[in-house]
N, C-alpha and C positions, 0 to 999 in steps of 0.2 A: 587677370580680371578680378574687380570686387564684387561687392555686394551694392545693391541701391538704397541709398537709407540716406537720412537727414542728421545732420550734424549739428549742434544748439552749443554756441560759444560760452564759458565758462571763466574764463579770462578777465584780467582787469590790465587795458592798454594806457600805458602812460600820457600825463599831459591831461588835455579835455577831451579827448577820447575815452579814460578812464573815469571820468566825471559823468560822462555818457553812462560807461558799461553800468556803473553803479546806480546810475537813476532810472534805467530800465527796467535791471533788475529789482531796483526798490516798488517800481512801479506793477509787474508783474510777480510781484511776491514769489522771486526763487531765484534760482540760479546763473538764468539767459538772459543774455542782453543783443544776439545777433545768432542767425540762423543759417546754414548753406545745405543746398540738396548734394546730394554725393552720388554721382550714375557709374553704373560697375566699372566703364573706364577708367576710374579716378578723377575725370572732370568735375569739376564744382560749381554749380550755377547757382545765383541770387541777385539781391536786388541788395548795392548795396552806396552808403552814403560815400566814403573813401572814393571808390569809382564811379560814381556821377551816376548808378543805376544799376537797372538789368543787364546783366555779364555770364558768361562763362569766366572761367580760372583754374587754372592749375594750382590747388594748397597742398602744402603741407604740413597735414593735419595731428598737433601735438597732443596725446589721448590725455594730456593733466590738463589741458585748457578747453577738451570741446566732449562733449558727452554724443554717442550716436546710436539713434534708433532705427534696425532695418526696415524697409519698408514694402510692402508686395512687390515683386519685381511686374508684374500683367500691368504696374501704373507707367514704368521707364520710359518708354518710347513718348506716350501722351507726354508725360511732363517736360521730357528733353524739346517735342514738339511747341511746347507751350513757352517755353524760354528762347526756343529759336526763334517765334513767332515775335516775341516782345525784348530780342537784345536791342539794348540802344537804350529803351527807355527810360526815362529819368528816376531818381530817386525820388519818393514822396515826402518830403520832410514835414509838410501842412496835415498830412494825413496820417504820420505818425506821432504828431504833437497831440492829437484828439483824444489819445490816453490820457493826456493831460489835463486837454479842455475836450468836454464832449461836445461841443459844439463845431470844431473845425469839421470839415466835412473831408473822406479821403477824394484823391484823384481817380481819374478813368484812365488817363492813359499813363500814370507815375506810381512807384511802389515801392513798399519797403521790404527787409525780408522777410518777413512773416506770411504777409498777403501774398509774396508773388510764391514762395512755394507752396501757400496754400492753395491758392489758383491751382499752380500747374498740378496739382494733386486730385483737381477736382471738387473741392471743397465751396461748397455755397456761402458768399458773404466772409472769403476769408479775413477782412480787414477789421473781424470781429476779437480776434485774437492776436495778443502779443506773443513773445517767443517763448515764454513759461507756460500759456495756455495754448498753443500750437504743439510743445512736447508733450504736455497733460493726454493732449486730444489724439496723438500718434499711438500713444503708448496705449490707451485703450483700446484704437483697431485694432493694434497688435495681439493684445491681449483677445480680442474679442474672436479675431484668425485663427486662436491655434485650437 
């Protein structure tokens, strides 16, 4: 059994996927371009475009490409709850374009990674942060925790 904590991709994947990684990151000034929760099982849950949404998965997670911050375990259960509740549903691609254009509005029932582990974490309005301000924002609970 591990630890529960959130994983922030560091990687750059070839092709227009890596076109991707770099203008997320260009966009969120730092490092992240995709985000997964990690429950002590090992199970990996997010919301992501490659698989059409909200999922579970099995990774295997290489520590040069993904950086991970632990997170209160008292949140595990809700959050697992909160993904179970919303597998299936679609990635948000309109709603993660509005870092781009502030005008696109996100979905209600579609998400990207950022927002849906911020959701399941509890977090108010998480569609307010991309994956560099969703680590920003962990790292300081954490900090604020010990």
């Amino acid at each position: 059994m591990g630890d529960f904590k959130a994983a922030f991709y560091k990687g750059t994947r070839p092709g227009m996927a890596g076109i991707y990684n770099r203008l997320v990151r260009w966009i969120g000034r730092g490092p992240y371009s995709h985000c997964e929760l990690i429950f002590s099982d090992g199970l990996a849950a997010s919301a992501s475009w490659m698989d059409g949404g909200v999922r579970f998965k099995r990774i295997e997670f290489d520590p040069e490409h993904w950086d991970f911050i632990g997170l209160d375990p008292d949140k595990e259960s809700t959050a697992r709850l909160w993904f179970a509740e919303h597998d299936g549903q679609g990635y948000d691609l309109m709603g993660n374009l509005r870092f781009l254009c502030g005008i696109v509005r996100e979905s209600t029932d579609r998400w990207y990674c950022n927002e849906a582990l911020g959701a399941s974490l509890g977090m108010p309005d998480p569609w307010r942060l991309e994956p560099n301000g969703l680590a920003v924002f962990l790292k300081e609970q954490v900090r604020g925790n010990r």
